[in-house]
C-alpha positions as CSV (number, residue, x, y, z in Angstrom):
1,X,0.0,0.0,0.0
2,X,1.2,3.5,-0.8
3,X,1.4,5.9,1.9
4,X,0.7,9.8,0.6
5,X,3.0,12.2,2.0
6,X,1.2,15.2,4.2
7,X,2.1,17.7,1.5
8,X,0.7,15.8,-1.5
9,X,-2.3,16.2,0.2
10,X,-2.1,19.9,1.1
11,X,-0.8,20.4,-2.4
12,X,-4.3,19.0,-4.0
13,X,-6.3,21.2,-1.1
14,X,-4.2,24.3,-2.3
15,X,-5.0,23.4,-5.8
16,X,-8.8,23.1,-5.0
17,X,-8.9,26.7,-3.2
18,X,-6.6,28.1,-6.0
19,X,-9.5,26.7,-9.1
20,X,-12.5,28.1,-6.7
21,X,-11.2,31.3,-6.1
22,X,-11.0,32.0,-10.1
23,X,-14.8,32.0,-10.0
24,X,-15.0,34.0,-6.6
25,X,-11.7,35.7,-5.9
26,X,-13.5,36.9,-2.7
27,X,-13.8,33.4,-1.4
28,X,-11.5,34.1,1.8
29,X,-13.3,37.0,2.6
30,X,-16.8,35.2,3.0
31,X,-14.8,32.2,4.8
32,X,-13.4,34.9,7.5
33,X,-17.2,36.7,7.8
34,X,-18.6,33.2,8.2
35,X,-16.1,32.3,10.7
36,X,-16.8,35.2,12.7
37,X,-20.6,34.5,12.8
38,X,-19.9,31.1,13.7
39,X,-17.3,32.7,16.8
40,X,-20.4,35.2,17.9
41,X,-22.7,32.7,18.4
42,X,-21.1,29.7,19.4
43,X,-17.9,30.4,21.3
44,X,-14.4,29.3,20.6
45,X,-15.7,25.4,21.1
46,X,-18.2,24.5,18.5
47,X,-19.3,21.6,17.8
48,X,-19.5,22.0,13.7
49,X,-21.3,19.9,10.7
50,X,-19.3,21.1,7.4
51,X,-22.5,20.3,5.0
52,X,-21.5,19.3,1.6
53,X,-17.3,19.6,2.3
54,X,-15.7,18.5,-0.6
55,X,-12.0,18.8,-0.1
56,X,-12.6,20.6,3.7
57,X,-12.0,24.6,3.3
58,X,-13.9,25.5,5.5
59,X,-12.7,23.5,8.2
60,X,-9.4,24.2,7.5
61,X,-10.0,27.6,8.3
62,X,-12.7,27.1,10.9
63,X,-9.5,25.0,13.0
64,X,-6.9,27.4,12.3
65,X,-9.1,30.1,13.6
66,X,-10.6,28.3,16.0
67,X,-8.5,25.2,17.4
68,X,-10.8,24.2,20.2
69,X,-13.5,23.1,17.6
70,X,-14.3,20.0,16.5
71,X,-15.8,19.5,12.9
72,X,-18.3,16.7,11.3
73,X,-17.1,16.5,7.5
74,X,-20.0,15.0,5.4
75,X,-20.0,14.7,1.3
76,X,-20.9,12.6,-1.3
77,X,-18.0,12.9,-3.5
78,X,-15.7,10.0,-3.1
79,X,-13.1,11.9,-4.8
80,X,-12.8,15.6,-3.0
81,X,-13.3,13.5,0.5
82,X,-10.3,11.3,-0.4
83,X,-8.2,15.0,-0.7
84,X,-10.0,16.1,2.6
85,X,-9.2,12.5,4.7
86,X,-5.7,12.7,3.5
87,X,-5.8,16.6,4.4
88,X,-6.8,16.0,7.6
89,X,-5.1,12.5,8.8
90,X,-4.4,12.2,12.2
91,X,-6.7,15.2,13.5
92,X,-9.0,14.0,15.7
93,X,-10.9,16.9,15.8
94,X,-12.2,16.1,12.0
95,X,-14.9,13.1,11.7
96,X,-15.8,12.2,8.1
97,X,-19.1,10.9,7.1
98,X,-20.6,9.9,3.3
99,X,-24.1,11.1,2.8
100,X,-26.4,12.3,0.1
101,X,-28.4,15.2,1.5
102,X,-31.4,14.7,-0.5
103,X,-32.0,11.2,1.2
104,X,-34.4,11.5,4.1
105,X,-32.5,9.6,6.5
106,X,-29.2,11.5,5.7
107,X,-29.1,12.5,9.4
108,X,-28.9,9.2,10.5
109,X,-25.4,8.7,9.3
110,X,-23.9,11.1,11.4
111,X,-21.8,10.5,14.8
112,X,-23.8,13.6,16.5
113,X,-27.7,14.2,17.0
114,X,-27.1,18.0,17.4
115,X,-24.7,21.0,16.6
116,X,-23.5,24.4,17.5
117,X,-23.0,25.7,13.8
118,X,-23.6,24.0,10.2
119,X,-21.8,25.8,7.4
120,X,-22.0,25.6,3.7
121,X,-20.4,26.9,0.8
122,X,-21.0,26.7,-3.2
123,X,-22.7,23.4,-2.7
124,X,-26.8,24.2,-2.1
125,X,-27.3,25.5,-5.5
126,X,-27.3,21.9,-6.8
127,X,-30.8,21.4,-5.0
128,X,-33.9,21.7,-6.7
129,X,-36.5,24.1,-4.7
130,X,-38.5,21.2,-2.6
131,X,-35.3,18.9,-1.8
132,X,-33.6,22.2,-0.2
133,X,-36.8,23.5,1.8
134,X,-36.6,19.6,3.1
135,X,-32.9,20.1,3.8
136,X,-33.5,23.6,6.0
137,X,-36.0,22.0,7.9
138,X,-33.3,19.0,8.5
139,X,-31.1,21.5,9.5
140,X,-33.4,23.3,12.1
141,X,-34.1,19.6,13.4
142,X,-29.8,19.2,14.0
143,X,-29.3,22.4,15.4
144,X,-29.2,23.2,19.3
145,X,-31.4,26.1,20.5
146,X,-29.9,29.2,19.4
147,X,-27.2,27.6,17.3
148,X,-26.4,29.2,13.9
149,X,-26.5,27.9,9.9
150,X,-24.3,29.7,7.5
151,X,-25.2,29.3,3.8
152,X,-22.6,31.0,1.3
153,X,-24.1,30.1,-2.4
154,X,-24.7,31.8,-5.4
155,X,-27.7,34.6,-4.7
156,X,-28.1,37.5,-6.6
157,X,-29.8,40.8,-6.0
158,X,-31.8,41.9,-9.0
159,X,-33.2,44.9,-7.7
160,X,-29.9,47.2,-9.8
161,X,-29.4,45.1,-12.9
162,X,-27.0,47.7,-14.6
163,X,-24.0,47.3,-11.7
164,X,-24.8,43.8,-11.9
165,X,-23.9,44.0,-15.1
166,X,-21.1,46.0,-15.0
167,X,-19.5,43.9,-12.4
168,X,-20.3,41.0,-14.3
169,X,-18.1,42.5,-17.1
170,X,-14.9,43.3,-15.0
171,X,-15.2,39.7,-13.7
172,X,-14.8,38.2,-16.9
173,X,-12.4,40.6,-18.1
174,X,-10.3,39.3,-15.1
175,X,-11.2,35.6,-15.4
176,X,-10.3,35.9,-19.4
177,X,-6.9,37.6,-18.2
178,X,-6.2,34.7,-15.7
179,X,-6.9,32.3,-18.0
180,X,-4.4,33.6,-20.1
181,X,-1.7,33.7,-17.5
182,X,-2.7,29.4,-16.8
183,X,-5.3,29.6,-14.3
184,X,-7.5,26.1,-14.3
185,X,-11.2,26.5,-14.4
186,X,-13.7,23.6,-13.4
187,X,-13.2,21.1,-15.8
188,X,-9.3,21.2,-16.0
189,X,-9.0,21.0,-12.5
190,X,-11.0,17.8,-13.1
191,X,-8.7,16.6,-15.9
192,X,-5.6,17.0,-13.8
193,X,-7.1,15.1,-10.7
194,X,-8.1,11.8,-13.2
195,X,-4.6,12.2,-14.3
196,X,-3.2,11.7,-10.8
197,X,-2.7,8.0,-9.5
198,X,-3.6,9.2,-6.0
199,X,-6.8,10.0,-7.4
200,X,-7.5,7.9,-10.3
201,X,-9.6,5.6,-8.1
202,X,-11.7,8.4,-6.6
203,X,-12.4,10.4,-9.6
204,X,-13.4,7.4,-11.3
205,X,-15.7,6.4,-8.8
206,X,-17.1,10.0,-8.6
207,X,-17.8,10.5,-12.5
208,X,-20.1,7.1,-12.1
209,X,-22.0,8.5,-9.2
210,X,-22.4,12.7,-10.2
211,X,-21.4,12.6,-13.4
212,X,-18.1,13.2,-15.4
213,X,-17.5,17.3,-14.6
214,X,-14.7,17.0,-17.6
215,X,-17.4,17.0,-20.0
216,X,-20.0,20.2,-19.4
217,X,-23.4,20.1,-20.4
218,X,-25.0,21.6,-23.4
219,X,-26.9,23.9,-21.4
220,X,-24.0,24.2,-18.6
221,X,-25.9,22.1,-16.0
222,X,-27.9,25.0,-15.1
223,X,-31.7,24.9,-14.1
224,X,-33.3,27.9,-14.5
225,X,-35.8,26.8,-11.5
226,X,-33.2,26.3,-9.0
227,X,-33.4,29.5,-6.2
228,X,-30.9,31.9,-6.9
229,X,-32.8,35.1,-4.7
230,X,-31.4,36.0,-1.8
231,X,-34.6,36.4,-0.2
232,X,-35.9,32.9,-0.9
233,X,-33.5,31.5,1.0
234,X,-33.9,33.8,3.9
235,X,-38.0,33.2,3.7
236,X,-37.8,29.8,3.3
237,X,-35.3,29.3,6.5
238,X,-37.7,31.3,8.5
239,X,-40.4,29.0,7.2
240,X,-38.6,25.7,7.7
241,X,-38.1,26.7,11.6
242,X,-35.3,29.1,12.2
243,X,-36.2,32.0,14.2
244,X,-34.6,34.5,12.3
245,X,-32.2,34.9,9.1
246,X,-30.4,37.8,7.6
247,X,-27.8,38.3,4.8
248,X,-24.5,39.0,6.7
249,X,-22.1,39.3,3.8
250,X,-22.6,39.7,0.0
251,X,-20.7,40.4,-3.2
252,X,-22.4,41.1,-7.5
253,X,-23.6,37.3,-7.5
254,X,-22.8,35.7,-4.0
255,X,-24.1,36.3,-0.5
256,X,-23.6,34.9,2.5
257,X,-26.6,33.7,4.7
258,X,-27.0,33.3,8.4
259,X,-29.7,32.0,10.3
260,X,-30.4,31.1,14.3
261,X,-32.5,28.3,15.5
């Protein structure tokens, strides 16, 4: 059996954040917002579900910042959890568990029945309407009284469509310009981890179950009926059980969500 080095591993999570912050080169600042939110609410001990993982950013940064935490890892992608295990080998403050979070017994799989904090990034947007109202009420069900979900996602305000727009155009400018200078988008990111023997195994395993990412849709894999309002999410988490829910951080198509049971 071959034994990964540490920095092999830390070399794909670098490579991960490096890929994701092409499409949103404020991804650190939403991490350090959510973190704080997390910090107000819950102390410098949380107890911490990482919805939706993939290769572990956010509890990367949620340890560094807060080492007394301890941080339930769950994902369905056999691939970005091999990067995060290997990431994360020998912390025992990281627990790992494989769900899909549109089964109704996802819950069950996990070591804890409740949490301080459940945070999310660029994952929710997958969801369909119904299976994410199902998921928020989930999530009210695993929180403690007064504990806090954070929801970072692609949400757009329409209300001024002309600096939408116009920031829409300076981000491709930049994204073009990147490109240019070698920066990997979605797909080659994808390419490069099939090429990798550490990986092979995973990414094979992953294109069966999601589908292969190396190979985009005719229409992009977009659904036009997925929620992309800020103000959906916000009503539907008051409506699913939360007690209140606010934006806390937004940029032209992001926003970051936070809401208290």
């Amino acid at each position: 059996m071959t034994t990964t080095a540490p920095s092999d591993w830390q070399s794909w999570q670098t490579s991960w954040d490096r890929q994701q912050e092409w499409y949103m080169p404020d991804r650190e600042e939403r991490f350090r917002v959510m973190i704080d939110t997390v910090e107000a609410v819950t102390g410098p001990t949380p107890r911490v579900l990482d919805l939706a993982c993939g290769t572990g950013s956010i509890t990367d940064r949620l340890l560094r910042r807060l080492p007394g935490a301890h941080s339930t890892c769950v994902d369905i992608d056999p691939a970005l959890l091999t990067i995060a295990r290997g990431h994360f080998t020998g912390d025992e403050r990281v627990t790992f568990t494989e769900a899909d979070l549109t089964q109704a017994n996802w819950t069950e799989h996990l070591p804890h029945a409740s949490y301080d904090a459940v945070v999310t990034a660029t994952a929710l947007h997958w969801l369909d309407p119904q299976p994410l109202r199902h998921l928020y009420g989930d999530l009210a069900g695993l929180l403690r009284e007064g504990g806090v979900f954070l929801n970072a996602d692609h949400m757009r305000d329409e209300s001024a469509p002309r600096l939408n727009a116009a920031l829409h155009t300076l981000h491709t400018e930049r994204q073009e310009r990147q490109r240019r200078q070698g920066a990997l988008d979605w797909a080659d990111w994808w390419h490069m981890a099939s090429d990798d023997p550490l990986l092979a195994e995973a990414t094979a395993q992953r294109f069966a179950l999601l589908g292969d990412p190396r190979r985009p849709k005719p229409d992009g894999g977009a659904r036009q009926d997925r929620p992309t309002a800020t103000r959906w999410h916000l009503e539907t988490l008051l409506g699913q059980g939360f007690s209140e829910a606010r934006q806390v951080w937004c940029s032209a198509s992001d926003a970051l969500v936070a809401a208290l049971r």
